[in-house]
C-alpha positions in Angstrom: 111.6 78.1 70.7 108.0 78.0 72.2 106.6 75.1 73.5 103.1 74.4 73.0 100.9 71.7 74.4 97.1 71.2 73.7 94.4 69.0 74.9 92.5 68.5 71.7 89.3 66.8 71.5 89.2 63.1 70.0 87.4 64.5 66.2 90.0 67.0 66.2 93.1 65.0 67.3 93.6 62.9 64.0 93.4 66.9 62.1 95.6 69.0 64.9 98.3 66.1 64.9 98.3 66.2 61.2 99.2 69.7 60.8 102.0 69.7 63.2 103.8 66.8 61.9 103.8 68.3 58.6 105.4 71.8 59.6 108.9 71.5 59.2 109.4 74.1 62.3 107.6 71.6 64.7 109.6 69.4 66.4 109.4 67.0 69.4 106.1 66.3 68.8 104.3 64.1 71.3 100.4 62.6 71.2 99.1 60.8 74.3 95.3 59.3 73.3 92.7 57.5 75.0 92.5 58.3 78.7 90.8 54.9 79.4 93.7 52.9 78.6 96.6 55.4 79.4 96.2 57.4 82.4 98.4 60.1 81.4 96.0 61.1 78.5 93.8 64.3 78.9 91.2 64.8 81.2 89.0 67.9 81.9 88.6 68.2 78.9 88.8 64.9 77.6 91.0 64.0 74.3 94.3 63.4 73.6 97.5 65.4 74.8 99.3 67.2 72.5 103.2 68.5 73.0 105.7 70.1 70.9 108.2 72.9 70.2 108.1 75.6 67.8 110.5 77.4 66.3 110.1 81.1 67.7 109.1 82.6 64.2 107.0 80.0 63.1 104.5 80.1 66.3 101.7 82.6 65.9 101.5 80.6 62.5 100.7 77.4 64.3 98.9 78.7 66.6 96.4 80.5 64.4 96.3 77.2 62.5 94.8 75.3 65.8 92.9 78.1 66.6 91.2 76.9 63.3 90.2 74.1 63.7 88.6 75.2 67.2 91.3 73.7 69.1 90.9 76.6 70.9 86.8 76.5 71.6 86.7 72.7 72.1 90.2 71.9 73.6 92.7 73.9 76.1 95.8 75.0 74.1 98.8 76.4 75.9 101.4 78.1 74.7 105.0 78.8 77.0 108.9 79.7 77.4 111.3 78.2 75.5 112.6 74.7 76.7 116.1 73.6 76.7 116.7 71.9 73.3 120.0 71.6 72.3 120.5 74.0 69.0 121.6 70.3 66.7 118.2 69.2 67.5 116.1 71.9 65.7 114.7 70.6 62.1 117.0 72.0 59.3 114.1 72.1 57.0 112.6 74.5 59.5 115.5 76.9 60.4 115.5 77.3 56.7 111.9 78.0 56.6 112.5 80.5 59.0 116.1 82.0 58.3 116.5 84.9 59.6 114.2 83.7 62.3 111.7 86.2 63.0 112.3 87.3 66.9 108.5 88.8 66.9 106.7 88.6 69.9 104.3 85.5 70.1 100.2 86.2 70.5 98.6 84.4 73.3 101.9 83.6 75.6 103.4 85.6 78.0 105.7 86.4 75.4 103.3 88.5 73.5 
């Protein structure tokens, strides 16, 4: 699992939040907007706050995905080690996707 975390600029949040909720091996997913009225939310570069895991296999696919929509250009994506998520917790739907899951290195992390 690789956890990835973004901040993406407000034009691009609605879009970036979109694709992740609608891969079934993205899971956890957690958006923090508006840093005016929440001062957790993004700053330097402004926008919204973007969490979640990703199956292993699954994350250069994602990542390519953001990279897209110029998450990459406009916002400050980050990609890292595996957190501890219990193995019940993964998404069926994307174990499926992903059985065998592909151990391949991931581009852009210190994994790859």
């Amino acid at each position: 699992m690789i956890h990835i975390r973004a901040v993406s600029p407000p034009d691009l949040t609605d879009e970036a939040v979109g694709l992740l909720a609608d891969d079934p091996c993205v899971l956890n997913l957690i958006v923090r907007r508006d840093a005016a009225r929440h001062p957790d939310a993004a700053r330097h570069p402004d926008g919204a706050s973007i969490a979640c895991d990703v199956l292993t296999g699954a994350a250069n696919d994602v990542l390519h995905r953001l990279r897209t929509l110029r998450v990459d250009q406009r916002g400050s994506p980050a990609a890292g080690g595996p957190p501890a998520c219990p193995r019940h917790r993964r998404r069926e739907g994307g174990l499926k996707a992903l059985s065998p899951v592909d151990a391949s290195r991931v581009s852009g992390t210190p994994y790859g």
